[in-house]
C-alpha positions as CSV (number, residue, x, y, z in Angstrom):
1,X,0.0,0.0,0.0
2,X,1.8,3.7,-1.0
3,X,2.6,5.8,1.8
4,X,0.0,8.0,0.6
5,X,-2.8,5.9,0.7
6,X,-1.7,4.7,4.4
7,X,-1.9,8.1,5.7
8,X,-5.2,8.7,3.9
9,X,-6.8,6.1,5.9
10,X,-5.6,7.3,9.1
11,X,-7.7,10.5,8.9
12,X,-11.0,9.1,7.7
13,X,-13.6,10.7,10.0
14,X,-16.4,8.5,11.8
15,X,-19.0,11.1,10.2
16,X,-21.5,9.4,7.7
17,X,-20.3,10.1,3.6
18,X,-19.0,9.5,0.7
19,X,-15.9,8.0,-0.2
20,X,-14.8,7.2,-4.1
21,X,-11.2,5.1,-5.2
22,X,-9.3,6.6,-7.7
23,X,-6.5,4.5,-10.1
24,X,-3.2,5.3,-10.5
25,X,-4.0,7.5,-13.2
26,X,-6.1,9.5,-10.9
27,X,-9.8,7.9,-12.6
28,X,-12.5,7.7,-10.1
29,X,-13.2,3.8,-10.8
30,X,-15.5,3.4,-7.4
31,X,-17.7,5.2,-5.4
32,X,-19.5,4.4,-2.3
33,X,-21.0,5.4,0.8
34,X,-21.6,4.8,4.4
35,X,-22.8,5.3,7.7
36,X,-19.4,5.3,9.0
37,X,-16.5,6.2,7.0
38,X,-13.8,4.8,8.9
39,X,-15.0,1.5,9.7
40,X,-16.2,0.6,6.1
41,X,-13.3,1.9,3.8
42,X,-10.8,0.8,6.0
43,X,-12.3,-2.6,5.3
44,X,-11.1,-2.4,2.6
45,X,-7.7,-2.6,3.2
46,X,-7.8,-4.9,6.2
47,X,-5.3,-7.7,6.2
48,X,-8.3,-10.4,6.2
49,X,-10.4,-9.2,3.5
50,X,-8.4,-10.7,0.8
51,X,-9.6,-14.2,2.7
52,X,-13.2,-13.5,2.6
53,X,-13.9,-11.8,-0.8
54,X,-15.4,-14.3,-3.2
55,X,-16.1,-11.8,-5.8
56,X,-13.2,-11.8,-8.1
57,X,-14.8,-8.4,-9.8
58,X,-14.2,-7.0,-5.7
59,X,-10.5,-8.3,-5.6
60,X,-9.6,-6.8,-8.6
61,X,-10.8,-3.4,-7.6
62,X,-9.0,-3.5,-4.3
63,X,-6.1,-4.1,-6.3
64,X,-6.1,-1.2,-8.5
65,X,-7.2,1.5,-5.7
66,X,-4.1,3.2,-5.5
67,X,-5.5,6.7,-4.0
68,X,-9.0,7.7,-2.2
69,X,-11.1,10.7,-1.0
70,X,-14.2,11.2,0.8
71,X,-17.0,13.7,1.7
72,X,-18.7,14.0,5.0
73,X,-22.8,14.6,5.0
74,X,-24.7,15.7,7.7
75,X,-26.9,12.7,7.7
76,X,-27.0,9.4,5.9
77,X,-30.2,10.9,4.0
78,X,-28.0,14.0,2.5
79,X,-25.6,10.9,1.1
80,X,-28.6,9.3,-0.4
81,X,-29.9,12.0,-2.1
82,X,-26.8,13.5,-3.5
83,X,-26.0,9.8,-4.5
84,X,-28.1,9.9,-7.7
85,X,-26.5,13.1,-9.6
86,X,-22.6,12.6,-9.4
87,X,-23.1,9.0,-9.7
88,X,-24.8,9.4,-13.2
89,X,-21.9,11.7,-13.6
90,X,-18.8,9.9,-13.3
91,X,-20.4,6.5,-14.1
92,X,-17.3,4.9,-12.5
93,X,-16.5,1.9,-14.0
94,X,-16.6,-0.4,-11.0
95,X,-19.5,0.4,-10.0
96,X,-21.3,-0.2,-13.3
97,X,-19.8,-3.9,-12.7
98,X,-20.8,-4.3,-9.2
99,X,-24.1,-3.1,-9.6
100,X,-27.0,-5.6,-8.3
101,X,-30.0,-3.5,-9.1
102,X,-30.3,-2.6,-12.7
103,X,-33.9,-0.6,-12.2
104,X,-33.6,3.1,-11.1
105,X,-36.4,5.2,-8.9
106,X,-37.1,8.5,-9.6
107,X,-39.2,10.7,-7.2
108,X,-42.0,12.0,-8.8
109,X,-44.1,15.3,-7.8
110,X,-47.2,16.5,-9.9
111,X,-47.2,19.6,-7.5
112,X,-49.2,21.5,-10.3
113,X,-51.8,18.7,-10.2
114,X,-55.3,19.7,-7.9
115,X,-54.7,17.1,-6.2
116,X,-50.7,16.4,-6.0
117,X,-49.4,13.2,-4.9
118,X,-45.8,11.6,-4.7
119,X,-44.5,8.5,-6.3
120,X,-41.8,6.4,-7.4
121,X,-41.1,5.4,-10.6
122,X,-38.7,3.8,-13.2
123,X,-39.1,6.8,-15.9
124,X,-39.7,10.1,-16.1
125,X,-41.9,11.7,-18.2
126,X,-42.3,15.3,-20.1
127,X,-46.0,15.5,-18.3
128,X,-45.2,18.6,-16.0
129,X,-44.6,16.5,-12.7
130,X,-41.0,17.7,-11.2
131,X,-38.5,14.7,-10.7
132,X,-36.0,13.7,-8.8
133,X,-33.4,11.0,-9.5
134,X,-32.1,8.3,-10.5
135,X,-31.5,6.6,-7.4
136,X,-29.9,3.5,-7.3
137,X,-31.3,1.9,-4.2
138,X,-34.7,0.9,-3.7
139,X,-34.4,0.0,-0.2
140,X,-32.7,3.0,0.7
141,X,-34.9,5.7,-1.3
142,X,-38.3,4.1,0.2
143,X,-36.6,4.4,3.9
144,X,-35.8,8.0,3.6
145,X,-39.2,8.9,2.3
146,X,-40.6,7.0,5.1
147,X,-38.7,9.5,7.3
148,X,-39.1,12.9,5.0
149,X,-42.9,11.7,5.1
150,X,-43.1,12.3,8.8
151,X,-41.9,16.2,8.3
152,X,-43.9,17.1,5.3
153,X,-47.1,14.6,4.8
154,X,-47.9,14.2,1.3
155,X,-50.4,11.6,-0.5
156,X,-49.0,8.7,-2.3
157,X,-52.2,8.7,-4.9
158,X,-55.8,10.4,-5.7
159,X,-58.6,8.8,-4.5
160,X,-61.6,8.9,-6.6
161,X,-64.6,7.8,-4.3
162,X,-63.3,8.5,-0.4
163,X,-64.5,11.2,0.9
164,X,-63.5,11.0,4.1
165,X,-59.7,11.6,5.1
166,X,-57.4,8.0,5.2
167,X,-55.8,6.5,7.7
168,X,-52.4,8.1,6.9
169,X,-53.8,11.5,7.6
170,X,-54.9,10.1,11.3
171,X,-51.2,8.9,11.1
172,X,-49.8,12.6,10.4
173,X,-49.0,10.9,6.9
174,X,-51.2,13.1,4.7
175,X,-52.5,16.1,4.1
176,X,-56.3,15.0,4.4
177,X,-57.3,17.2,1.5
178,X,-60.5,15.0,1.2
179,X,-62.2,16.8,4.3
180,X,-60.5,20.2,3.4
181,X,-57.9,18.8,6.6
182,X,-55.2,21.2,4.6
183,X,-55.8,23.9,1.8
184,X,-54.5,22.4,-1.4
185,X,-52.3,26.2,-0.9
186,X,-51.1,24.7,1.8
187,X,-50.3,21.4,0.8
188,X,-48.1,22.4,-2.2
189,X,-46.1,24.8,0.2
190,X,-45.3,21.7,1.9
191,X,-44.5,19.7,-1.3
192,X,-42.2,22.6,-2.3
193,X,-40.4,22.2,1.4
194,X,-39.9,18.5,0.3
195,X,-38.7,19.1,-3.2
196,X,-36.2,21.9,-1.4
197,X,-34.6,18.8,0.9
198,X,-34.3,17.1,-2.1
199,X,-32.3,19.0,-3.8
200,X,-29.6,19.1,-0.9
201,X,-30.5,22.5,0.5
202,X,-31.4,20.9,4.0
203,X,-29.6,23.6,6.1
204,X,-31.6,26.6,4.9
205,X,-34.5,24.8,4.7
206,X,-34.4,24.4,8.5
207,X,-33.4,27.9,8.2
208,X,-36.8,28.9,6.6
209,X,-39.0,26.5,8.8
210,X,-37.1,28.5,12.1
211,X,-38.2,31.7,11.2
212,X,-41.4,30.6,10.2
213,X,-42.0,28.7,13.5
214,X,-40.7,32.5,15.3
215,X,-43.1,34.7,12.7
216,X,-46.3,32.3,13.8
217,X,-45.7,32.3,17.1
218,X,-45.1,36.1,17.7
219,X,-48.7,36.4,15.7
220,X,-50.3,34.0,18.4
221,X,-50.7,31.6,15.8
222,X,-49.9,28.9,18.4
223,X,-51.3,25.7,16.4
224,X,-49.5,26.7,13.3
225,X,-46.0,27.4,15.6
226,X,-46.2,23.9,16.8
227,X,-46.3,22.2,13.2
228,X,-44.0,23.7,11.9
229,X,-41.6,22.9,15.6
230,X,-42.7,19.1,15.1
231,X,-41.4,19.2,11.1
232,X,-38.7,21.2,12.5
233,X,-38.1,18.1,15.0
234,X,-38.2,15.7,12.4
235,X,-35.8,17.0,10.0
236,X,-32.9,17.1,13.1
237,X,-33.9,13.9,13.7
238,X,-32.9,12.9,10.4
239,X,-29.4,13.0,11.2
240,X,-30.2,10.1,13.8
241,X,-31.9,7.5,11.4
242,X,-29.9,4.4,10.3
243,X,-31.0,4.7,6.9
244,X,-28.7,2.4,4.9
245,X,-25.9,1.3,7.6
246,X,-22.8,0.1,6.0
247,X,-25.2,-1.3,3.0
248,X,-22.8,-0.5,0.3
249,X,-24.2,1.0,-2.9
250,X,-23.0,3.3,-5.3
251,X,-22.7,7.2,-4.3
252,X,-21.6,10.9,-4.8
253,X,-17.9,11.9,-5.8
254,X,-16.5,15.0,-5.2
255,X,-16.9,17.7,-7.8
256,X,-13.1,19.3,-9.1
257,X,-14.6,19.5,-12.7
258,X,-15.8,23.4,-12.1
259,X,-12.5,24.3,-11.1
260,X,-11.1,22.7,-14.2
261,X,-13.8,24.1,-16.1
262,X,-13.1,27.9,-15.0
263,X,-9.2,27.3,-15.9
264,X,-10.0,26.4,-19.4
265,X,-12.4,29.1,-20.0
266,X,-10.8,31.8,-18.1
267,X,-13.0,32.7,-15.2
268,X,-11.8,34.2,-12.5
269,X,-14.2,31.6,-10.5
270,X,-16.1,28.3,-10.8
271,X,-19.5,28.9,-12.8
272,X,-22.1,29.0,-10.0
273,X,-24.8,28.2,-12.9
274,X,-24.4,27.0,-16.3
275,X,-27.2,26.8,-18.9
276,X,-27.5,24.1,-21.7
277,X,-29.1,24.0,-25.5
278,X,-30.0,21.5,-27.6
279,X,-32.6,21.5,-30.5
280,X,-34.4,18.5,-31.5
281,X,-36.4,17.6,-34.4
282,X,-37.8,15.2,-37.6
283,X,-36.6,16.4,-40.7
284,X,-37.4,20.1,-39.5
285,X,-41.2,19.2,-38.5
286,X,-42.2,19.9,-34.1
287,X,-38.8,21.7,-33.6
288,X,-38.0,22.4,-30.1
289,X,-35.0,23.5,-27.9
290,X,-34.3,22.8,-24.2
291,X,-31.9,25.3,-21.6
292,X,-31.4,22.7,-18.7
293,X,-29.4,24.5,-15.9
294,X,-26.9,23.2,-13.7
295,X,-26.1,24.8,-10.2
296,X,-22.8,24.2,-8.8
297,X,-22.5,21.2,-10.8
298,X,-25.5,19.7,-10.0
299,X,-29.0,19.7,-12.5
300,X,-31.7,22.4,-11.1
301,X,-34.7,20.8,-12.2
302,X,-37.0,23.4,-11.6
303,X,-35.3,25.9,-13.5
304,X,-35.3,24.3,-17.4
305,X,-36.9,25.9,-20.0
306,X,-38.2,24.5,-23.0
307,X,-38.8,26.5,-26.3
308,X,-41.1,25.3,-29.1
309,X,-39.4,26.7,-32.1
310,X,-40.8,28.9,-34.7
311,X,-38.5,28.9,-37.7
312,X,-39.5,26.4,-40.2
313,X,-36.9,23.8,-41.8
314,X,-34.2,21.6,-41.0
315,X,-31.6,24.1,-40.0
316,X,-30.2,23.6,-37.0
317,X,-27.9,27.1,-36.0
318,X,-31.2,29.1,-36.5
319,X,-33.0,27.3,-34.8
320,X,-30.0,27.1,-31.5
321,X,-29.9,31.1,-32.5
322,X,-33.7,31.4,-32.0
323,X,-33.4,29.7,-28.7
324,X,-30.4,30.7,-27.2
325,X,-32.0,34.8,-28.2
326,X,-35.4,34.0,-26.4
327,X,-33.9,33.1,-23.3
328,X,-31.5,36.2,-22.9
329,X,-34.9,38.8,-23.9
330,X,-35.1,41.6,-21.2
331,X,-38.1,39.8,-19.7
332,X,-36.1,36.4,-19.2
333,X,-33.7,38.3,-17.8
334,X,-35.6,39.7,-15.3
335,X,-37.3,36.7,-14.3
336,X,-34.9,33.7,-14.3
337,X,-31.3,35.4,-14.0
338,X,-28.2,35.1,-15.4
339,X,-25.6,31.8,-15.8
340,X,-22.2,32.2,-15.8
341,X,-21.7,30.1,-18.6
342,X,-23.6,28.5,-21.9
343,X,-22.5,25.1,-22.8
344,X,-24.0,24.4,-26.6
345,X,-24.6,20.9,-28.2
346,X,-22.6,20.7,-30.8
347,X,-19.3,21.7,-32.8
348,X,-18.0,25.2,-34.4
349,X,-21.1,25.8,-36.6
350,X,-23.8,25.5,-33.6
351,X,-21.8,27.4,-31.2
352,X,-21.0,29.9,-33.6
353,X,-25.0,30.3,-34.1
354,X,-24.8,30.6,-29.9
355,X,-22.5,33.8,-29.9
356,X,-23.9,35.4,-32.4
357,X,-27.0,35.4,-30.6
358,X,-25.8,36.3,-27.3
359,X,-24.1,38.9,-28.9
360,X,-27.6,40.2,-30.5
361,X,-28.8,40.5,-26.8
362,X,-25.8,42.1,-26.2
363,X,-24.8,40.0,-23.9
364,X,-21.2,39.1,-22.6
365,X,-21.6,35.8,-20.9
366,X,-18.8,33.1,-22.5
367,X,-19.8,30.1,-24.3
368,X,-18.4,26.9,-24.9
369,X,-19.6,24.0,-27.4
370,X,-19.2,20.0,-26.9
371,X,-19.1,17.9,-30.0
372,X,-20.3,14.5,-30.2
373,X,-18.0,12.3,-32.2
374,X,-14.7,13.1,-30.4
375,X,-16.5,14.9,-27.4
376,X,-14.5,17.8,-28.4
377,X,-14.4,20.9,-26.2
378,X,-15.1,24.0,-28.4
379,X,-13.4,27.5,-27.0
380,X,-13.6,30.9,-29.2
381,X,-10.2,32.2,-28.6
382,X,-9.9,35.1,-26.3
383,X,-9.4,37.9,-29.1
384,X,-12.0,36.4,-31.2
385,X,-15.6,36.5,-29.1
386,X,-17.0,39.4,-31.0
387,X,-18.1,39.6,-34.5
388,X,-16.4,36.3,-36.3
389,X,-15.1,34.1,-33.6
390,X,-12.3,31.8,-34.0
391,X,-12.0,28.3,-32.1
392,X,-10.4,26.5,-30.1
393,X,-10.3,22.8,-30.3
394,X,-9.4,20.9,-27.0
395,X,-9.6,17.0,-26.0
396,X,-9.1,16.0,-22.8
397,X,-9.4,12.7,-21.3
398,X,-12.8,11.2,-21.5
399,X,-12.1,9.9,-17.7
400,X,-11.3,13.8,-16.7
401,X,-13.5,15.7,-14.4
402,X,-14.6,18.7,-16.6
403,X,-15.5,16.1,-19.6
404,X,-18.1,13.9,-17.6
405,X,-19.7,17.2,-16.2
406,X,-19.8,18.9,-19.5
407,X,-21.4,15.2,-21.0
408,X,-23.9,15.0,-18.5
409,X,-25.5,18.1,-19.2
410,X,-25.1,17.5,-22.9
411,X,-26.6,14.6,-22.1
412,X,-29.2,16.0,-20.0
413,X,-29.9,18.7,-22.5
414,X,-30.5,16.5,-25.5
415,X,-32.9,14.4,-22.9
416,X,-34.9,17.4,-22.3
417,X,-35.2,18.6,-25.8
418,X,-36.2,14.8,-27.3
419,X,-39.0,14.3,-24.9
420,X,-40.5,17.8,-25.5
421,X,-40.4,17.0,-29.3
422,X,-42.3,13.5,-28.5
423,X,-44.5,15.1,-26.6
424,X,-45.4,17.9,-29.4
425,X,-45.4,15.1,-32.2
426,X,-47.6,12.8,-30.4
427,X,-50.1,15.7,-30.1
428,X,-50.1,16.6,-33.4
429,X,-50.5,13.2,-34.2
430,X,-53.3,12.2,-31.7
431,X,-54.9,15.7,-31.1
432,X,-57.9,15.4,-34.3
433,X,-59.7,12.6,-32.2
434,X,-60.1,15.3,-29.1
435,X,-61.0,18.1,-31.9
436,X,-64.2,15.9,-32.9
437,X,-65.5,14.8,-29.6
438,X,-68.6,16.4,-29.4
439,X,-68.9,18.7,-26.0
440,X,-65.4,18.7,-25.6
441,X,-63.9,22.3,-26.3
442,X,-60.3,23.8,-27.0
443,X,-60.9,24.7,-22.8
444,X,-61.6,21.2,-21.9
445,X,-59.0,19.9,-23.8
446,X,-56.1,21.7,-22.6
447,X,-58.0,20.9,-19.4
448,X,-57.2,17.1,-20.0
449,X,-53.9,17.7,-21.4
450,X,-52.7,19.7,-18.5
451,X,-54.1,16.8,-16.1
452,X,-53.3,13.8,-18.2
453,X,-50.0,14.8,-19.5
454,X,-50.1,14.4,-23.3
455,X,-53.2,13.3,-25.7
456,X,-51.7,9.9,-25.4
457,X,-52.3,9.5,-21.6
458,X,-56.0,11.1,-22.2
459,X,-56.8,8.6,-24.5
460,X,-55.6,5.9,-21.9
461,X,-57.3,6.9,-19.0
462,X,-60.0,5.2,-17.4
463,X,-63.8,6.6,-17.1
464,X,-63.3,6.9,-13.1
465,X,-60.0,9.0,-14.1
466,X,-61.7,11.1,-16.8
467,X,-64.4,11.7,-14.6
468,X,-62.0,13.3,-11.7
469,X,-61.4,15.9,-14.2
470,X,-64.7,16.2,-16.5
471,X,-67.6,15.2,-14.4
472,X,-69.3,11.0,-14.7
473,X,-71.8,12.2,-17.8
474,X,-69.2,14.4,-19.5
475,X,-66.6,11.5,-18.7
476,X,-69.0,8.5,-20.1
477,X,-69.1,10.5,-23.5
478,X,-66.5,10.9,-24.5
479,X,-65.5,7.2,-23.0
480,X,-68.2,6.1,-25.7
481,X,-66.7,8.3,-28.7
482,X,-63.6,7.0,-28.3
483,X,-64.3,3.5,-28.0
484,X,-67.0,3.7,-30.9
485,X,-65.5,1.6,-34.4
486,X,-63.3,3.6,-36.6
């Protein structure tokens, strides 16, 4: 074992975290976590553990770990939810073997919905629901909810016929929105608490809920005060609850790619926010472009956009143009901010299209393209990034840092951009059956589309589900249009 390594181990903290292996050529090959940092790594490495592995695919990773580094969390929850981001990141090549559990979970949240619920499931959809994920555990994910369910009740699906609250409102599971328990106001205020632990920002949550607790109970608002102390309660507790013990399973890495990135490009700091475009369509027809953001290296759901494109044709740096020039209008400005840096899909020609729109919007933000084929990092050259940039072509590693950050939100962006273009062709394609329904109207049909999801899902649904939106005669109706023959 190098010297290095040795004296590595001999500072692990007893704090719940992350840890990840790195080869000899610095790659992060493994990544894991635990409840207890010291005792499992240094597993590891104990004398014995060659005796007991069985798993040749385990010995031969020991062998090749030749440096290491860890994070501490707060709580084994924070490890669990940070898990699902970096891992889908790095995709560490060890863990890809080791990997038991080939299904991921997403958390989803239909917090627009009138009546929003929370589920797990194995894919996400472009339907208007907020998710959260992949996770990589099942056992682990459905734990922590348990827990998180305690601090912010939430229901798990609609019912169509109770009308009476369930038992897991009498349980302090649920917001009882059947007997008007909680306003559905309310109720997505605590969703949005929910989706806020999610995404890591535990500290000023608790933050929020303090002052909160303070404001109601200065106005004498003594039965509000006490729910928010009890969720306030609940979240500290968090940091008490054995949530995955030293159950191994893949986690979170440490994130040195914005530094890398802000080097390259010349910042004088890592890019707090960066914004990615992509533009996807058939042969020019239901053209649309995605801006997925990322915050301190890490997706911010809640902020993408998506833009259904006007310009007509197959032409693919007008159409990045017509995007990337929407987004930086006054207005859009105003209301969503600034990023510090705009990654484009694609090579010289789409970035090119990027700048020159930025630069209509008279904006100076730097932008930086990634090509496919060689995953080629595209710079304009300092004294270039006015009227006819020239580039800059740079390939790094595919194992380095900046390269798996700058291909996940590629990756990420081009996800984003293909399901709103499914979305938009499967309406097109499915939307003259709604047009002829008699009694159905352009009102009631966005009505469904904005409940359902897409056409599609309308057109799926069941009479009990239609009727939760359109009223049992209304519902029956149309149930009997659509099943009538052809």
């Amino acid at each position: 074992m190098r010297d290095k390594l040795r004296l590595k181990l001999t500072k692990l903290p007893t704090n719940p975290g992350v840890y990840f292996y790195k080869s000899k050529d610095r790659e992060v090959i493994y990544i894991g976590k635990a409840a207890n940092l010291r005792n499992r790594v240094r597993q590891y490495f104990h004398p014995s553990t060659s005796l007991r592995i069985a798993d040749a695919k385990t010995a031969s990773l020991i062998k090749e770990i030749a440096d290491l580094d860890w994070t501490e969390v707060e709580s084994e929850v924070d490890a669990l939810f940070l898990e699902a981001e970096l891992v889908r990141r790095y995709l560490p090549r060890y863990n890809i073997m080791l990997r038991d559990d080939k299904s991921l979970l997403y958390v989803r949240i239909d917090i627009k919905s009138d009546y929003p619920t929370v589920k797990l499931v194995r894919r996400p959809l472009d339907d208007g629901a907020e998710y959260f994920g992949p996770y990589l555990s099942s056992f682990s994910l459905k734990k922590a909810l348990r827990y998180l369910r305690q601090a912010f009740p939430y229901a798990i699906s609609r019912p169509y016929s109770q009308k009476r609250a369930s038992l897991y409102y009498h349980l302090g599971l649920d917001p009882g929105l059947e007997e008007g328990r909680t306003t559905l106001t309310d109720y997505r205020a605590n969703l949005r608490k929910l989706m806020q632990y999610l995404r890591g920002n535990r500290q000023s949550l608790m933050r929020q809920i303090e002052k909160e607790m303070k404001r109601a109970a200065k106005a004498k608002q003594f039965e509000q005060a006490a729910k928010l102390r009890n969720q306030l309660q609940h979240l500290q507790a968090l940091s008490q609850q054995i949530i995955f013990s030293d159950r191994e399973i893949q986690d979170a890495s440490k994130d040195q790619a914005l530094v890398e990135l802000a080097g390259l490009v010349g910042l004088k700091e890592p890019p707090r926010r960066i914004e990615g475009f992509d533009v996807s369509h058939i042969q020019g027809s239901d053209t649309t472009a995605s801006m997925v953001v990322f915050a301190d290296g890490l997706p911010y759901k809640s902020a993408y956009r998506k833009f259904k494109i006007r310009g007509l044709g197959n032409d693919d740096f007008a159409h990045l143009h017509e995007a990337v020039k929407r987004r930086f209008r006054s207005e859009n400005i105003k209301k969503w901010g600034q990023p510090n840096l705009v990654l484009i899909d694609g090579g010289k020609g789409q970035l090119a299209a990027g700048l020159k729109a930025l630069a209509d919007a008279k904006q100076t933000i730097p932008g930086i393209g990634l090509a496919k084929r060689f995953e080629e990092i595209i710079i304009p050259k300092q004294e270039a990034r006015s009227q006819e940039p020239g580039f800059a072509v740079i390939q790094l590693p595919q194992n380095s840092h900046l390269v798996k950050l700058l291909q996940r939100i590629r990756d990420e962006s081009h996800r984003f951009a293909v399901s709103y273009h499914t979305i938009l062709r499967g309406q097109r394609q499915t939307a003259s059956l709604l047009d002829d329904v008699p009694g159905i109207g352009p009102v009631t049909r966005k009505k469904l589309i904005r409940h359902f999801g897409s056409t599609k899902n309308v057109l799926g649904a069941s009479t009990e589900e239609l009727a939760s939106v359109l009223g049992v005669k209304t519902a029956l109706k149309l149930t009997r249009y659509l099943k009538q023959p052809g």
